[in-house]
N, C-alpha and C positions, 0 to 999 in steps of 0.2 A: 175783236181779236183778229190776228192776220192769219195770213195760210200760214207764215214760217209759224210764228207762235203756237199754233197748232199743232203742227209736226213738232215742233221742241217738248209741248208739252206729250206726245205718245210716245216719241223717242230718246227724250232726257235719262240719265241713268241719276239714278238717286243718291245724295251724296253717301251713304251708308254701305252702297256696291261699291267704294274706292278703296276702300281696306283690303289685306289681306284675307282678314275673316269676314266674310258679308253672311247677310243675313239667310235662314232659310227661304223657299220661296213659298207665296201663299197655299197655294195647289201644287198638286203632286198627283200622279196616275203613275198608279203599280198594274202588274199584271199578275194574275192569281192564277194562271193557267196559259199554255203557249195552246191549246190545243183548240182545236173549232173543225165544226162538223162541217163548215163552207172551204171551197178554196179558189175563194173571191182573187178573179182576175187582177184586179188592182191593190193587191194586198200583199206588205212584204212578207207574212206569213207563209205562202206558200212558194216561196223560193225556198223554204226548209233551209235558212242559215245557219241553225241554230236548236238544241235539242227543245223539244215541244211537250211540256212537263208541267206536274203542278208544283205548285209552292209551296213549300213543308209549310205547315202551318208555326211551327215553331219559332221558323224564322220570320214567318210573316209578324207573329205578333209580336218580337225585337224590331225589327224593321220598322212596325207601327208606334208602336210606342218610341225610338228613337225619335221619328221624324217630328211627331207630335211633343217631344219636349224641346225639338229645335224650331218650335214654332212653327211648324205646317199647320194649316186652320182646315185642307179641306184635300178632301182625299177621293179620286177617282181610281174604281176596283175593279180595272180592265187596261187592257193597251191593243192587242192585236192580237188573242186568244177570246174566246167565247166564255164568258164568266159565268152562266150559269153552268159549264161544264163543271166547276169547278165544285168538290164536295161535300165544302163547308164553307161554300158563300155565306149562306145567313149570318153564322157565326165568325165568320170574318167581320160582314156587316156591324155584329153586335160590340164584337171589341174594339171596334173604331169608333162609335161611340161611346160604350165605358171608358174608354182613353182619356174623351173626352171632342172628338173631331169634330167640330162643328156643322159641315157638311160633306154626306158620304154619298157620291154618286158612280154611275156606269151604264154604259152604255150595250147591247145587246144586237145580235141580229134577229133576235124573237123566236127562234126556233125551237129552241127546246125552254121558253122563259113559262113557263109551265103556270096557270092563274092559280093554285096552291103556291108555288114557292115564290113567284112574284108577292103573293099575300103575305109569305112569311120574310121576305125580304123587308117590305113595307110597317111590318109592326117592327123587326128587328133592329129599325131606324136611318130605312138609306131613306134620303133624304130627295133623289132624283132617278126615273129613270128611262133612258131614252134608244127608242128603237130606231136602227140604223137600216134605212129603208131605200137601197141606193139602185133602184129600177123600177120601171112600169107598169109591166106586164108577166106574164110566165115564161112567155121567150126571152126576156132580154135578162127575167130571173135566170134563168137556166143559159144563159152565156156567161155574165157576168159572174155568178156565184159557182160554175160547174158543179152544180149537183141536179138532183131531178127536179122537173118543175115544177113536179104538185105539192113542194114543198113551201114554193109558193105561197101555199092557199093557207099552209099552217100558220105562217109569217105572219096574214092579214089575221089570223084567229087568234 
């Protein structure tokens, strides 16, 4: 196979995208909460654009359930908020898959991802979860994230 052919095939549009109506897309990341305990340097979150709030759960389960009859297969339960903040993650977790979503993942900065509610995440069927570990040390922790260092230490725990 050639380079172009290669590039054509990652950047071909599907002929299904040429309609007016196209299809949903496979994956989708909502965000269950604007809110986070960090105010990570490189984070649009903490330009504070925008109000930093959780998601009625009401709406989230319309939300979920629309996306899921328009064919979303996998559903990421974070964006730029801290989703364990959020006060009925699990149960979010759970009705994304009674929906039926095939895979439910999110991402964390570990701080407050608690090995209780991590567990009850885990039976309640998210399907991944991944810690967002973006410095070294406690110093470059505590530049980076602007909060105290020995916060650090919970991160790694």
């Amino acid at each position: 196979m050639t380079i172009t052919e290669k590039i054509d095939n990652i950047t071909a549009i599907d002929e299904a995208h040429y309609g007016t109506v196209i299809p949903a897309p496979r994956s989708v990341k909502i965000e269950l909460t604007g809110r986070c305990n960090f105010r990570c340097s490189y984070c649009a979150r903490s330009m504070r654009l925008r109000e930093q709030q959780d998601m009625d759960f009401e709406f989230y389960r319309a939300v979920v359930r629309d996306m899921h009859d328009s064919g979303v297969e996998e559903l990421g339960l974070f964006y730029l908020g801290e989703s364990f903040l959020y006060p009925k993650l699990v149960e979010a977790i759970e009705y994304a898959k009674e929906v039926g979503f095939k895979y439910v993942f999110l991402t964390t900065n570990g701080s407050v991802a608690w090995p209780e509610t991590i567990e009850a995440c885990m039976r309640a069927g998210l399907d991944s979860l991944k810690f967002s570990l973006n410095y070294a040390d406690e110093k470059q922790f505590e530049a980076l994230t602007r909060v105290k260092g020995r916060l650090f230490y919970r991160v790694l725990d």
